[in-house]
C-alpha positions as CSV (number, residue, x, y, z in Angstrom):
1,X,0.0,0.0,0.0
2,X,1.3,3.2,-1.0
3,X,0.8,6.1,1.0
4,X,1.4,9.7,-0.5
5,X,2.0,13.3,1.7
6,X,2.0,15.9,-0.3
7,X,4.3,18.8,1.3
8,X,5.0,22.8,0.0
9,X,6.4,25.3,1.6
10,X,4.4,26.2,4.2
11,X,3.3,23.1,5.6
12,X,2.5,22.4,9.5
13,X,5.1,19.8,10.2
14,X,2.6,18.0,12.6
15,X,-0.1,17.7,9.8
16,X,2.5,15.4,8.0
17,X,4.1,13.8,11.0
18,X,1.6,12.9,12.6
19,X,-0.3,10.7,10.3
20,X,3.3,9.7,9.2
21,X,4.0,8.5,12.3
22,X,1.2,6.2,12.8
23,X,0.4,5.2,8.9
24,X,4.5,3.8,8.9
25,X,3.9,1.5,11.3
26,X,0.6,-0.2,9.2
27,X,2.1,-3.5,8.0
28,X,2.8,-3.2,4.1
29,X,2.7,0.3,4.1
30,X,5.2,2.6,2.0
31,X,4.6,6.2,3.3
32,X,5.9,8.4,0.3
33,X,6.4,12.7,1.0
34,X,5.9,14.2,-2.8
35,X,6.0,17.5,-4.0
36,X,5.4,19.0,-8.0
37,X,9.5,18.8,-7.6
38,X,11.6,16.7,-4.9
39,X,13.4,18.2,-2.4
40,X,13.2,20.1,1.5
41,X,10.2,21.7,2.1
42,X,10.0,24.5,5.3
43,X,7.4,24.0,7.6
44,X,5.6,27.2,8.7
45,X,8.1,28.5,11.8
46,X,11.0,27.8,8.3
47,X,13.2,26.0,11.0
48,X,12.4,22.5,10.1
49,X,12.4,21.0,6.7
50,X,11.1,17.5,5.6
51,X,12.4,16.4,2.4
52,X,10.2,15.3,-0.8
53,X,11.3,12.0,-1.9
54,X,9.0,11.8,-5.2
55,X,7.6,14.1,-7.6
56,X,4.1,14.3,-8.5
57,X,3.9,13.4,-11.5
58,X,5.6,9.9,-10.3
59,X,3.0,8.5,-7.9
60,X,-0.4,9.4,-9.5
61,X,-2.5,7.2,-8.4
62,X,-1.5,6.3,-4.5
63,X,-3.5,4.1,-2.5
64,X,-4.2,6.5,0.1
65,X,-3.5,10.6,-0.1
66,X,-3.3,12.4,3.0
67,X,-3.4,16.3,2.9
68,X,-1.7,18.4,5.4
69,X,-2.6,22.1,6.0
70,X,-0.5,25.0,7.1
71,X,-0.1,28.8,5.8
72,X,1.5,27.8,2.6
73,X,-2.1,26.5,1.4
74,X,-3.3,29.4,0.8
75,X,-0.9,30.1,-2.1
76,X,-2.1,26.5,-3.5
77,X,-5.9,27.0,-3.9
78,X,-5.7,28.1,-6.9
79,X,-2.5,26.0,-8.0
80,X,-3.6,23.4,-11.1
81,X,-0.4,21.7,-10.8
82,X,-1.4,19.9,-7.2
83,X,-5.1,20.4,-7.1
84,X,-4.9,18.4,-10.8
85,X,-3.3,15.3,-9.0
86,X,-5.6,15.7,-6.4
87,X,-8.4,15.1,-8.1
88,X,-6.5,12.2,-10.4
89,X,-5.1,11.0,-6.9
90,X,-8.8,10.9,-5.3
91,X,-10.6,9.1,-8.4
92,X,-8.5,5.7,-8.2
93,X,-7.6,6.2,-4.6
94,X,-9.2,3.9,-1.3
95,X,-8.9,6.4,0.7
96,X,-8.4,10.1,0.2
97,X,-7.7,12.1,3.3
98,X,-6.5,15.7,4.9
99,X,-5.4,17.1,8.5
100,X,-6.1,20.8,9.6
101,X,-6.5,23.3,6.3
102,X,-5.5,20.2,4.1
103,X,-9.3,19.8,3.7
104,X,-9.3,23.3,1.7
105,X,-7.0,21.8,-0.8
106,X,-9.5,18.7,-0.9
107,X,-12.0,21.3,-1.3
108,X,-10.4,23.7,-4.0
109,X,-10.1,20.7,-5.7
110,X,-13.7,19.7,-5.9
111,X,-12.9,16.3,-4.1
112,X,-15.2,17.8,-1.4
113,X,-18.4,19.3,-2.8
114,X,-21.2,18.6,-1.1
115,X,-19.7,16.9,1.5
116,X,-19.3,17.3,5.2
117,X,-15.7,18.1,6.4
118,X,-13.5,18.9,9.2
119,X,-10.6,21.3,9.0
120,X,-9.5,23.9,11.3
121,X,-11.6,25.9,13.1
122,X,-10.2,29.2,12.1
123,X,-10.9,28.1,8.5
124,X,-14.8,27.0,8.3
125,X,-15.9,29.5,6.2
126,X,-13.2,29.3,3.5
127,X,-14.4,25.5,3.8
128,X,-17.9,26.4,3.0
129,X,-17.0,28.7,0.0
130,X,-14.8,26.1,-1.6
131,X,-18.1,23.8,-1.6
132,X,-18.1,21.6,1.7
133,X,-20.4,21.0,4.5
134,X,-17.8,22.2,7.4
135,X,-18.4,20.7,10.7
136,X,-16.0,21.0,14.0
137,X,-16.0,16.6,14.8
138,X,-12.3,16.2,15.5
139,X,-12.3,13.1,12.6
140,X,-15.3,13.0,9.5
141,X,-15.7,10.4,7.4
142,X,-17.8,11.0,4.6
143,X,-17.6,7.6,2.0
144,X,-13.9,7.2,1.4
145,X,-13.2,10.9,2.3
146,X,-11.4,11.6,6.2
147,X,-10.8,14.7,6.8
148,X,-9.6,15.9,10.5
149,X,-9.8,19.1,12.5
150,X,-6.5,20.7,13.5
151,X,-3.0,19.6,13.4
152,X,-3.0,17.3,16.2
153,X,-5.9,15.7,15.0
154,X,-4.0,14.3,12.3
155,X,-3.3,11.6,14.5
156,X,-6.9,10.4,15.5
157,X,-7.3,10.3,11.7
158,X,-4.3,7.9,11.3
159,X,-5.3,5.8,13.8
160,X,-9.2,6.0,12.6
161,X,-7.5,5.4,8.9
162,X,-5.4,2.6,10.5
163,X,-8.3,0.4,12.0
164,X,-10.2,0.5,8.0
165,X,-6.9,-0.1,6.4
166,X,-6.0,-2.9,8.7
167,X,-8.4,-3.6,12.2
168,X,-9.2,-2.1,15.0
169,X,-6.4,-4.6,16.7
170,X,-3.6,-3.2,15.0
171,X,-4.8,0.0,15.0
172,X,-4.8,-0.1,19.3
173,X,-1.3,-2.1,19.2
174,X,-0.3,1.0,16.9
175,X,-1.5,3.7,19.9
176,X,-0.1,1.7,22.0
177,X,3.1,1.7,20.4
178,X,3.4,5.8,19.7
179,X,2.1,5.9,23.4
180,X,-0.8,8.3,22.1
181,X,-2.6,8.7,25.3
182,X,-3.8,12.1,25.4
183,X,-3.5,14.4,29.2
184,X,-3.8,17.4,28.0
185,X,-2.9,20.1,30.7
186,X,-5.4,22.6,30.0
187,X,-9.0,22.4,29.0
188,X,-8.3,25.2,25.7
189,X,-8.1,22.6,22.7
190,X,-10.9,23.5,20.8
191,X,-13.0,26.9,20.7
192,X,-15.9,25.5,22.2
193,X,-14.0,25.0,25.2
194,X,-11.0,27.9,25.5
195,X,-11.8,30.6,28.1
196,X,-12.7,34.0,25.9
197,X,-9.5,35.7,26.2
198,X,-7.3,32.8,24.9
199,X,-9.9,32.7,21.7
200,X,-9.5,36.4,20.8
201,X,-5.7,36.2,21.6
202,X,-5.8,33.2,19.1
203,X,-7.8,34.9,16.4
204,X,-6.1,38.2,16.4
205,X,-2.7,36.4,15.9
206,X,-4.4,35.1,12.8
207,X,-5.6,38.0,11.5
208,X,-2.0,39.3,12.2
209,X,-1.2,36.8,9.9
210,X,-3.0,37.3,7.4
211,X,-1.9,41.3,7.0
212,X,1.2,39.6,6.9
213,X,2.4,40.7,10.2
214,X,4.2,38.9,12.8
């Protein structure tokens, strides 16, 4: 089983690490990073790089395509080059997925019209305009479409993508493994349940963002 990450510049390392991380572990899995051309690509914070093993154009048709997110998406949505192999990728794949703002590349893509979706919460509206049904549910599965909430999400969506792939069994032996046993130390990890000030403080360092300031 082939597995394909698509990374850019731009990319929330977690997004692609996380599903990495559990996905490698599936027995018979390959887990491929591909980019329109190989090489490192910069996460967001540009002080890690992952490196892109395989172009594009050289795995079209994976068996599973998982989509990370990050800032650099929003350069993409309009990008033919990947949203073209997405939508080739998606037709013969068994499983198409995304983490975090991944799903607006599923979306921009037209893998997602009409059809509910998770994504980050800062990003449900750009969801909606690219054709989905947003909804907040940390995993979604929608057919063979999985799409997760927000970067750490990506790894209930491995290990939800895990137990269809293989069985609930390996899928456990799997969290066991990774020691995935969530204690988180404050109860902020989702804006339903972040006092006030820590959501405004979150969303105005977004909007920051998107003037392009720091």
């Amino acid at each position: 089983m082939r597995i394909a990450i698509p990374i850019f510049d731009g990319f929330t390392a977690l997004d692609a690490v996380g599903p990495y991380e559990v996905l490698s572990r599936l027995p018979g899995a390959e887990v491929l990073f591909v980019a329109e051309q190989v090489g490192l690509k910069r996460t967001d914070t540009g002080m890690l790089s992952l490196q892109a093993t395989h172009a594009l154009d050289r795995l079209p048709h994976p068996d599973v395509l998982v989509a990370p997110g990050g800032p650099g998406v929003r350069g993409l949505l309009d990008d033919e080059a990947l949203l073209g192999w997405i939508r080739a990728a998606h037709e013969r794949s068994t499983w198409t997925t995304s983490v975090c703002t991944g799903s607006l590349l599923l979306a921009a893509a037209g893998v997602l019209n009409g059809q509910p979706a998770s994504g980050h919460w800062l990003e449900m509206e750009t969801l909606r305009r690219l054709g989905a049904q947003p909804t907040q549910a940390r995993v979604v599965r929608a057919g063979k479409l999985i799409t997760a909430a927000g970067v750490s999400a990506g790894i209930d969506m491995g290990l939800t993508l895990a137990a269809l792939i293989a069985d609930e069994q390996t899928a456990m032996a799997i969290q066991l493994a990774i020691e995935y046993d969530p204690q988180p130390p404050f109860h902020s990890g989702s804006p339903a349940s972040a006092p006030a000030d820590v959501l405004a403080r979150v969303r105005e360092a977004a909007a920051r963002r998107a003037r392009g300031g720091a």
